[in-house]
C-alpha positions in Angstrom: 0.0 0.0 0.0 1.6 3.7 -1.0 1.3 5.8 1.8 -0.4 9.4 0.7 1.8 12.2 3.0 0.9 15.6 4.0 2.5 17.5 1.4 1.4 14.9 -1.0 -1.8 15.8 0.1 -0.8 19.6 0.1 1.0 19.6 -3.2 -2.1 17.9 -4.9 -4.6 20.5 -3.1 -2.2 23.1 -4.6 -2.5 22.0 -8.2 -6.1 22.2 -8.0 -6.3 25.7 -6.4 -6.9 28.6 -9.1 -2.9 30.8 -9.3 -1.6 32.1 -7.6 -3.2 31.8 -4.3 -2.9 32.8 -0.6 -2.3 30.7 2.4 -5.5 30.8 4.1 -6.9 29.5 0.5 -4.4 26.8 0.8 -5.0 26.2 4.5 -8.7 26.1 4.3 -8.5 23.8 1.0 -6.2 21.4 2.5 -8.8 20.6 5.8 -11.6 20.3 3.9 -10.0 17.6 1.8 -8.6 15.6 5.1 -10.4 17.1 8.4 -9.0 14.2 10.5 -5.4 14.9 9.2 -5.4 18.8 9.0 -7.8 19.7 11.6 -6.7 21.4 15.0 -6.4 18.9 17.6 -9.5 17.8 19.5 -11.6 20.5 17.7 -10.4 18.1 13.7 -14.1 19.1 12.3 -14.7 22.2 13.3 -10.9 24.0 13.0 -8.1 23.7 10.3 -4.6 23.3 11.7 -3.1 26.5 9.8 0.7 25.7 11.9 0.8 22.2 10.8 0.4 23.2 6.9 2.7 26.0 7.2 5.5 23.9 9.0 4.7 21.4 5.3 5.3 24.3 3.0 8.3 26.0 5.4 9.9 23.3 7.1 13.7 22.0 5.8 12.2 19.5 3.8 9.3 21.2 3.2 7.4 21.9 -1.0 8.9 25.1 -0.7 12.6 23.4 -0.2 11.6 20.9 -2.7 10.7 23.6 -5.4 7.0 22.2 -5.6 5.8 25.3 -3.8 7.0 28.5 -5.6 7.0 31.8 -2.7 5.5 34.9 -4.8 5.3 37.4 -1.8 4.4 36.8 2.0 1.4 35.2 2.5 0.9 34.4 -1.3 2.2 30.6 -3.7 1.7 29.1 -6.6 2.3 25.5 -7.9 5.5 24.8 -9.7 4.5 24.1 -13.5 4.5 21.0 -14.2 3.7 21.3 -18.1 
């Protein structure tokens, strides 16, 4: 069985999300595709974990590290191209 990560998750949410587009988009996007795995804990339904997705696109290994994530301006990404 593959296992699906966060930023797998992230990066795929990312694709999908109209371009550029701002962190709260990309936060609020990411819960509602996985509540149980982006959600704040103890409050999963009704609260998106906004640290958790940032610490994915920030963090040393994270999609903006890997080049998946491209930084326009604080506060604001787009998708790397993959045409």
């Amino acid at each position: 069985m593959v296992k699906v990560t966060r930023n797998d998750i992230i990066l795929m949410v990312a694709n999908k999300l109209k371009q550029p587009f701002t962190e709260e988009d990309l936060v609020l996007a990411v819960w509602q595709t996985d509540k149980t795995r982006f959600g704040l804990r103890g409050f999963e339904q009704q609260y998106p974990n906004n640290n958790l997705v940032k610490c994915c696109l920030m963090g040393k290994d994270g999609l903006i590290a890997t080049g998946e994530i491209i930084k326009v301006k604080t506060g604001v990404y787009r998708a790397k191209k993959t045409d």
